[in-house]
KEDREN-161850 format. One line per 5 residues: number of its first residue (from 1); their letters; for each residue x, y, z of C-alpha. Coordinates in nm, 2 decimals, m for minus. Each point is the difference from the previous one (the first is absolute). Example, Ala and Ser with C-alpha at 12.3 -4.5 7.8 and 13.67 -1.06 7.14 Angstrom:
1> as> 1.23 m0.45 0.78 | 0.14 0.34 m0.07
This chain:
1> xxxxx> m10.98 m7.89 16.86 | 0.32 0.00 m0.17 | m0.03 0.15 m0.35 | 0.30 0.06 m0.25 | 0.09 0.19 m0.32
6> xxxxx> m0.08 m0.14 m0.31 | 0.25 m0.02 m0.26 | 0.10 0.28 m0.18 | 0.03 m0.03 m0.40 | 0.33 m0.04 0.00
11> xxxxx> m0.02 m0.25 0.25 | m0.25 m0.20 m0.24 | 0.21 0.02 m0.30 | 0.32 m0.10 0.15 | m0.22 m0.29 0.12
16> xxxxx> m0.17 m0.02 m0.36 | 0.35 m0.06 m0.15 | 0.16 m0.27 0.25 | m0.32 m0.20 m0.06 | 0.06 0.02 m0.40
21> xxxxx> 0.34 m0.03 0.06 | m0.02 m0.32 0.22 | m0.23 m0.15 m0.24 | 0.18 0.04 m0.33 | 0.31 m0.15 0.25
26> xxxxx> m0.21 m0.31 0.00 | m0.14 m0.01 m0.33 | m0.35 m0.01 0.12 | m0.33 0.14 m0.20 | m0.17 0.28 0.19
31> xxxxx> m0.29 m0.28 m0.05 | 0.17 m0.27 0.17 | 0.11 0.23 0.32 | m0.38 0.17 0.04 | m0.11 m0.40 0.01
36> xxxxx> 0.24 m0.07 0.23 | m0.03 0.26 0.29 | m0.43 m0.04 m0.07 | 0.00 0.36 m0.13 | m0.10 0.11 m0.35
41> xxxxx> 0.22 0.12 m0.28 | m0.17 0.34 0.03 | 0.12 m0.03 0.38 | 0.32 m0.05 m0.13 | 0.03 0.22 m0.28
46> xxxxx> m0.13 0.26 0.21 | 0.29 m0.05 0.29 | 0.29 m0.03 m0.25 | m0.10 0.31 m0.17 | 0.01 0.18 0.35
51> xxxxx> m0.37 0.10 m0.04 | m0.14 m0.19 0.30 | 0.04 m0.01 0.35 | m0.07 m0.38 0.10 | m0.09 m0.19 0.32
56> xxxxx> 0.31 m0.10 0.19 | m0.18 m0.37 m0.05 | 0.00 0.03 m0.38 | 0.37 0.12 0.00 | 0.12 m0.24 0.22
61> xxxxx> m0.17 m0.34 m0.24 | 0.18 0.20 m0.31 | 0.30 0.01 0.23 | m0.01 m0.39 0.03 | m0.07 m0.07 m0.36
66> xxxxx> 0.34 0.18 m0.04 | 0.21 m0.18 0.26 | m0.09 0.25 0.20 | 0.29 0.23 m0.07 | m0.14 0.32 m0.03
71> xxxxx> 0.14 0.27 0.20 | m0.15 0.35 0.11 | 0.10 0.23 0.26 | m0.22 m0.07 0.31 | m0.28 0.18 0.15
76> xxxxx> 0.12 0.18 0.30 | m0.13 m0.10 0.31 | m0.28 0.18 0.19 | 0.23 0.16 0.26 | 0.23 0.14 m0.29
81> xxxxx> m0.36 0.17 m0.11 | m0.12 0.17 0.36 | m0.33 0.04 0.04 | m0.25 m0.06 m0.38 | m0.32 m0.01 0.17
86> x> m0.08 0.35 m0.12
């Protein structure tokens, strides 16, 4: 099994702030986006504060809500990892 880091917190916030940022770029209510991508506000709230570490899934319907224009640094790939089985 293939297993990857999770974010760090600086990770989450500077992934907090492109969501906030993307939204206010298209005028939509935190409300409107949650409905949208199927997630709640506190979902929301939560990952534009940087306080939550989300499902891929859940990020990726937010993602399409916004045009899906948001851009993070990818997850390196399990080679660039060596061996995470422990």
């Amino acid at each position: 099994m293939t297993t990857y880091q999770a974010l760090t917190e600086a990770d989450l916030r500077r992934l907090g702030k492109t969501l906030r940022e993307r939204r206010a770029e298209k005028g939509l209510a935190l409300d409107v986006v949650a409905a949208r991508a199927g997630v709640s506000r506190l979902t929301l709230l939560h990952l534009e504060r940087g306080v939550s570490n989300s499902r891929l899934d859940t990020l990726q319907r937010v993602a399409e809500v916004l045009d899906g224009r948001i851009a993070f640094e990818p997850f390196p790939s399990p080679e660039d990892l060596g061996d995470v089985s422990g």
